[in-house]
PASEBA-1860 file (N, C-alpha, C; in nm, 3 decimals):
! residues 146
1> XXXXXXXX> 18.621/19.425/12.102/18.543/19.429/12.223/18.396/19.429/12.186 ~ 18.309/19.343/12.201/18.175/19.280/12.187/18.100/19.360/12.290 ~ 18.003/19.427/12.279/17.903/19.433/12.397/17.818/19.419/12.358 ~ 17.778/19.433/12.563/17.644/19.358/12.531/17.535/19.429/12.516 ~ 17.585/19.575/12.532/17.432/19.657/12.538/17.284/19.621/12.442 ~ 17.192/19.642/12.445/17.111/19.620/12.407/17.003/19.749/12.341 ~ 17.090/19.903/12.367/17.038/20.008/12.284/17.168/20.091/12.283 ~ 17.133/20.185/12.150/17.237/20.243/12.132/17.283/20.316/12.208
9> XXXXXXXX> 17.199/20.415/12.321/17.243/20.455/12.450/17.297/20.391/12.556 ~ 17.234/20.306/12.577/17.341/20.177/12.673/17.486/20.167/12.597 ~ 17.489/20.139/12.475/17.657/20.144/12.414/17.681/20.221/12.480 ~ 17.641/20.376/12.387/17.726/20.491/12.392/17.768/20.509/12.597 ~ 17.708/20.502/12.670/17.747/20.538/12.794/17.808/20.438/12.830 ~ 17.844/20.303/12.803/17.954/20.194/12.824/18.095/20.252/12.797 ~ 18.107/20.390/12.702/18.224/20.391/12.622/18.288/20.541/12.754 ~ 18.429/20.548/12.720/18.502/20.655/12.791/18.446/20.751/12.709
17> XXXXXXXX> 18.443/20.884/12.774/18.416/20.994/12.754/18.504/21.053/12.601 ~ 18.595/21.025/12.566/18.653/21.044/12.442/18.653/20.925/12.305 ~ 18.579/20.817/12.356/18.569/20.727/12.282/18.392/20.779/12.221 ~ 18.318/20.822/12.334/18.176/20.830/12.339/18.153/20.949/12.258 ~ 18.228/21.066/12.252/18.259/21.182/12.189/18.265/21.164/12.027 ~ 18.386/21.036/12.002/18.405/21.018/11.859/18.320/20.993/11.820 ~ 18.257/20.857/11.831/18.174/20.785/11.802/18.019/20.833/11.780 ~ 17.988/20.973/11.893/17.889/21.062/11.849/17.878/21.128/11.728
25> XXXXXXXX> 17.988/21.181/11.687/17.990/21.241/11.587/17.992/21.167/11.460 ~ 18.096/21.068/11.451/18.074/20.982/11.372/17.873/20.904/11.302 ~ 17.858/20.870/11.457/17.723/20.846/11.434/17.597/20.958/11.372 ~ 17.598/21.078/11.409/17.528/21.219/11.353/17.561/21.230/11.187 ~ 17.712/21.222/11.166/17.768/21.193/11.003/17.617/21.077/10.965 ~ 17.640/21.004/11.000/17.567/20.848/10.943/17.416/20.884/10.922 ~ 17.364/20.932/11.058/17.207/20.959/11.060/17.169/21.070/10.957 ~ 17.268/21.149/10.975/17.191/21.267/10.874/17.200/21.223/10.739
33> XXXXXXXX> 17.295/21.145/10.669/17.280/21.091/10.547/17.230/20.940/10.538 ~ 17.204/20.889/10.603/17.143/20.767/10.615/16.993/20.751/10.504 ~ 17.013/20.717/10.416/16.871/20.695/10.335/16.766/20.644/10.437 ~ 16.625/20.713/10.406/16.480/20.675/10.452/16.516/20.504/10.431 ~ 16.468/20.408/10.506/16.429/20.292/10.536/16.498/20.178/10.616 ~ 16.614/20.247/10.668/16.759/20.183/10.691/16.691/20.180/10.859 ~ 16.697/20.076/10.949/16.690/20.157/11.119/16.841/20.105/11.183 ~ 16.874/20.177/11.262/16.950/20.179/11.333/16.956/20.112/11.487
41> XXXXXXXX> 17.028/20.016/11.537/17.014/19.909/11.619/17.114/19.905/11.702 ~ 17.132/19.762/11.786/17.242/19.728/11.849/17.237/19.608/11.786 ~ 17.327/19.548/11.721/17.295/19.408/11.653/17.472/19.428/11.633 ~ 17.551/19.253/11.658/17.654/19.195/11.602/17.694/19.253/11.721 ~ 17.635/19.311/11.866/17.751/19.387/11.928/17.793/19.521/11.936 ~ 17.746/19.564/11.832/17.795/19.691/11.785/17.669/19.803/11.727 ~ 17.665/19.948/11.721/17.570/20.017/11.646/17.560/19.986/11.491 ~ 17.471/19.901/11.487/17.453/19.874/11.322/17.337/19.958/11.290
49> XXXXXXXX> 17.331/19.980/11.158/17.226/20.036/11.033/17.260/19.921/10.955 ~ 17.094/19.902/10.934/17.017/19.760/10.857/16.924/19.772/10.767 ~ 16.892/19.719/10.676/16.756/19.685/10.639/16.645/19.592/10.724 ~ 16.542/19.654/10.755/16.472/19.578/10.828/16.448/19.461/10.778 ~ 16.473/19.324/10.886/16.465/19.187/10.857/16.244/19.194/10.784 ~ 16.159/19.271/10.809/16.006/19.273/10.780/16.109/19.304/10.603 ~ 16.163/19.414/10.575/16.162/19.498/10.444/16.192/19.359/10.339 ~ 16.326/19.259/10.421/16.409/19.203/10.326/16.445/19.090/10.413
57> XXXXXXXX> 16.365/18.960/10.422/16.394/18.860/10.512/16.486/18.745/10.457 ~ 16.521/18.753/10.320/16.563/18.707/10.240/16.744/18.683/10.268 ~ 16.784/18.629/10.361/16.940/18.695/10.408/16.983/18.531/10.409 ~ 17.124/18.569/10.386/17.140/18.385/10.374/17.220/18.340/10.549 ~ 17.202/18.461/10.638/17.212/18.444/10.749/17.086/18.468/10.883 ~ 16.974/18.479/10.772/16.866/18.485/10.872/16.846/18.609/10.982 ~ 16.994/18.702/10.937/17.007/18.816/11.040/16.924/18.944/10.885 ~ 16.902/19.069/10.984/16.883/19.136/10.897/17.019/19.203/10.781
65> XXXXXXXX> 16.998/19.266/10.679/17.151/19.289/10.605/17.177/19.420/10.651 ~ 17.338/19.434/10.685/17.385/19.516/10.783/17.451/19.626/10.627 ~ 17.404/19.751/10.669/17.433/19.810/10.522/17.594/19.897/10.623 ~ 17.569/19.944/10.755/17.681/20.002/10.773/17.689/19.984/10.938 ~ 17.764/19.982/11.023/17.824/19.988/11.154/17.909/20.056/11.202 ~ 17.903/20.049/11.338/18.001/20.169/11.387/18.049/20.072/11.534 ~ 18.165/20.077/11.591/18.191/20.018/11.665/18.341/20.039/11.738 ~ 18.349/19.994/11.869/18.465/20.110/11.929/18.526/19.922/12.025
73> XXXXXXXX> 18.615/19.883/11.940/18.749/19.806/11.909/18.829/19.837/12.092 ~ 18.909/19.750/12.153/19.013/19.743/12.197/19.158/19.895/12.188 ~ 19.197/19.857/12.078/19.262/19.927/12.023/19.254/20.085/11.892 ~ 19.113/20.076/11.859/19.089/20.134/11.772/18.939/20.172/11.770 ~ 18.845/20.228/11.690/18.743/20.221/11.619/18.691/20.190/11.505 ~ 18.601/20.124/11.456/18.578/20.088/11.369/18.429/20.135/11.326 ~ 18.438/20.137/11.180/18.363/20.209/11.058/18.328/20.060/10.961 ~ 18.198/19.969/10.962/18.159/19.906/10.845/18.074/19.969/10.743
81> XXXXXXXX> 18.101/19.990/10.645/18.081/20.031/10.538/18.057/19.868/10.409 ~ 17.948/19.782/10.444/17.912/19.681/10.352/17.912/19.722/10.239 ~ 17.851/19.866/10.202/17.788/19.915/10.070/17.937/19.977/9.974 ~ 18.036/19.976/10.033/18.188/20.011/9.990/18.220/19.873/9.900 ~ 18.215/19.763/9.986/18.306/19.663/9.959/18.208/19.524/9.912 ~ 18.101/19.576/9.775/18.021/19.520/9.720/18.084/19.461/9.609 ~ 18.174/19.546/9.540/18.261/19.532/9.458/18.373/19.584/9.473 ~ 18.475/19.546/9.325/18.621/19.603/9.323/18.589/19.740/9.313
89> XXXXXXXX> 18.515/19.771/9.192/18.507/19.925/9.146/18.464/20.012/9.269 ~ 18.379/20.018/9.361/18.307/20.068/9.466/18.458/20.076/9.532 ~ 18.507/19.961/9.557/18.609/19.946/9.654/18.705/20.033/9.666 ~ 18.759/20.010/9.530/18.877/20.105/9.445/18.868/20.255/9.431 ~ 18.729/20.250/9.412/18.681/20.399/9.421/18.657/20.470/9.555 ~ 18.616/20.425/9.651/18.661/20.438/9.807/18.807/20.497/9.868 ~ 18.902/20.365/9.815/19.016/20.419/9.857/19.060/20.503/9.794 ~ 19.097/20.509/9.679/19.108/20.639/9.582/19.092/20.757/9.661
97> XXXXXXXX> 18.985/20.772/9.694/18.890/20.934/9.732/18.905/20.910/9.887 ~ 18.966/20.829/9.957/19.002/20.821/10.073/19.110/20.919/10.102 ~ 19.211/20.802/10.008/19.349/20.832/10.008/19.388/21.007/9.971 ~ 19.274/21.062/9.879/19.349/21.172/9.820/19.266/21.266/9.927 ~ 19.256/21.221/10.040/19.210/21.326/10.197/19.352/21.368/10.198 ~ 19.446/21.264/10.188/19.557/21.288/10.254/19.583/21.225/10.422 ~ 19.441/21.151/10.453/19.435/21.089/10.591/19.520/20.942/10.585 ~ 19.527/20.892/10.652/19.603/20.755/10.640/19.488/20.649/10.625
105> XXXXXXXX> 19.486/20.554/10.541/19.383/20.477/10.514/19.422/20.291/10.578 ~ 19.357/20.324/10.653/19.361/20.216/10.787/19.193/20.131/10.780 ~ 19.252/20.018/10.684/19.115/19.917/10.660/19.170/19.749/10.721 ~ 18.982/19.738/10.800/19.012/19.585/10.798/18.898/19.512/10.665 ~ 18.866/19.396/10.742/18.754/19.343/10.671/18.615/19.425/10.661 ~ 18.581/19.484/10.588/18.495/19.560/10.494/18.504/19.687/10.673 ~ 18.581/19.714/10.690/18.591/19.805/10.776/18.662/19.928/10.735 ~ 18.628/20.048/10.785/18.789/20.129/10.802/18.824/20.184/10.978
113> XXXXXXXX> 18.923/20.160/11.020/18.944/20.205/11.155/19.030/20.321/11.171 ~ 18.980/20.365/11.290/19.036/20.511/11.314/19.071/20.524/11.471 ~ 19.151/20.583/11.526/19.203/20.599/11.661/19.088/20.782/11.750 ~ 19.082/20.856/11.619/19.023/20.979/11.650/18.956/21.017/11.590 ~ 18.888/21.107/11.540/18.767/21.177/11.473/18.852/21.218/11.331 ~ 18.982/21.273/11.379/19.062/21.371/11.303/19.133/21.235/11.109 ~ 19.065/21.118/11.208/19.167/21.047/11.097/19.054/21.026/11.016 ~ 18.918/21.045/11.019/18.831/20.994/10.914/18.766/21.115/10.854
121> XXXXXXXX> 18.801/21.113/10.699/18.770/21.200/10.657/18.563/21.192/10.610 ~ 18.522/21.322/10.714/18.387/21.273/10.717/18.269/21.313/10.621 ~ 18.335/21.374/10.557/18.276/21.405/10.405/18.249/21.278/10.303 ~ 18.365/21.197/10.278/18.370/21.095/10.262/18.294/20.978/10.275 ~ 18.280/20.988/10.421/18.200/20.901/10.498/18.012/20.901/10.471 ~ 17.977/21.054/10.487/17.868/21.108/10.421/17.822/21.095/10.337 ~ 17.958/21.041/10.219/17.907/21.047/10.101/17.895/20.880/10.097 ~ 17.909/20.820/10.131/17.922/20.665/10.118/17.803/20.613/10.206
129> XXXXXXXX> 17.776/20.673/10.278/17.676/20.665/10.385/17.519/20.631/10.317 ~ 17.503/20.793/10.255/17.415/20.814/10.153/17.415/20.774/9.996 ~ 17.489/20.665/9.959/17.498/20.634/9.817/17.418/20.496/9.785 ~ 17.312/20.476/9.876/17.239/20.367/9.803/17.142/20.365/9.900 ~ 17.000/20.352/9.861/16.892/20.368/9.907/16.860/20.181/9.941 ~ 16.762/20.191/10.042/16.743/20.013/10.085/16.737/19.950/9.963 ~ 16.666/20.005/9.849/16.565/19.917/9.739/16.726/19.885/9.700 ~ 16.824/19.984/9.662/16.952/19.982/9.541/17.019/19.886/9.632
137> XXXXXXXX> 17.025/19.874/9.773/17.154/19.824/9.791/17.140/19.634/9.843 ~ 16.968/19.677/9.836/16.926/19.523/9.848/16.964/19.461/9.699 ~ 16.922/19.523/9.619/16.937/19.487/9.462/17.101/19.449/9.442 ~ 17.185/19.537/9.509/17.299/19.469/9.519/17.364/19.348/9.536 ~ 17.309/19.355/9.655/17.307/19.218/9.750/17.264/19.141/9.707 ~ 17.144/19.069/9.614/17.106/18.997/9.521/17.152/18.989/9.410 ~ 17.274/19.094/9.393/17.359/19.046/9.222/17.526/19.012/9.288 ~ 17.549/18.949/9.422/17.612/18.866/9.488/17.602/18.732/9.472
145> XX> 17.439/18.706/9.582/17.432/18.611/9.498/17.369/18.504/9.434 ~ 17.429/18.559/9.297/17.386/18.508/9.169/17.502/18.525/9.126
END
């Protein structure tokens, strides 16, 4: 489900009262560990965290680079986590430390989805959130590709 809002408050009050709930909290996880330089938007549809297109215009889609998203699905919710699924090792190391929550590990394309608050372990999330600063994860993104 795409919307169209155009700020993150317009989302959030589009959503049911238990969808708007998750997704708060989820989002507070993100902001408080969110590295200095990242802003936070409505872009793709959804609440994205970016590098500002001024910081890093350099994108081979002309959009700014989306380091993480949050977004509330049809059926589910969804969690992008770009900075996870840079590589295998990142990747591998994700699910690993997912899996040993003991939560059920429910991934799409560089996503993870969740039905409730209770299924994402948010420590986790915190910690992935905060593991690369704009400069590191642009630098990433430029050893893609090459």
């Amino acid at each position: 489900m795409r919307s169209d809002a155009t700020t993150v408050s317009q989302y959030l009050s589009e959503l049911t009262d238990d969808r708007r709930a998750t997704i708060e909290t989820v989002r507070k996880t993100i902001l408080e560990n969110l590295p200095n330089g990242y802003e936070e938007v409505i872009n793709w549809g959804m609440i994205t965290y970016q590098v500002p297109f001024d910081t890093y215009p350099n994108t081979y889609n002309r959009k700014p680079l989306m380091y993480a998203a949050l977004a509330s699905q049809k059926n589910y919710m969804s969690l992008y986590l770009t900075a996870i699924y840079i590589n295998d090792e990142t990747s591998h190391a994700f699910e690993k430390a997912y899996r040993s929550t003991g939560k059920r590990y429910n991934v799409g394309k560089s996503c993870v989805r969740f039905k409730k608050i209770e299924d994402l372990p948010l420590d986790l999330i915190a910690d992935s959130i905060a593991s690369l600063s704009v400069e590191e994860f642009i630098v990433k993104m430029e050893e893609i590709k090459t």
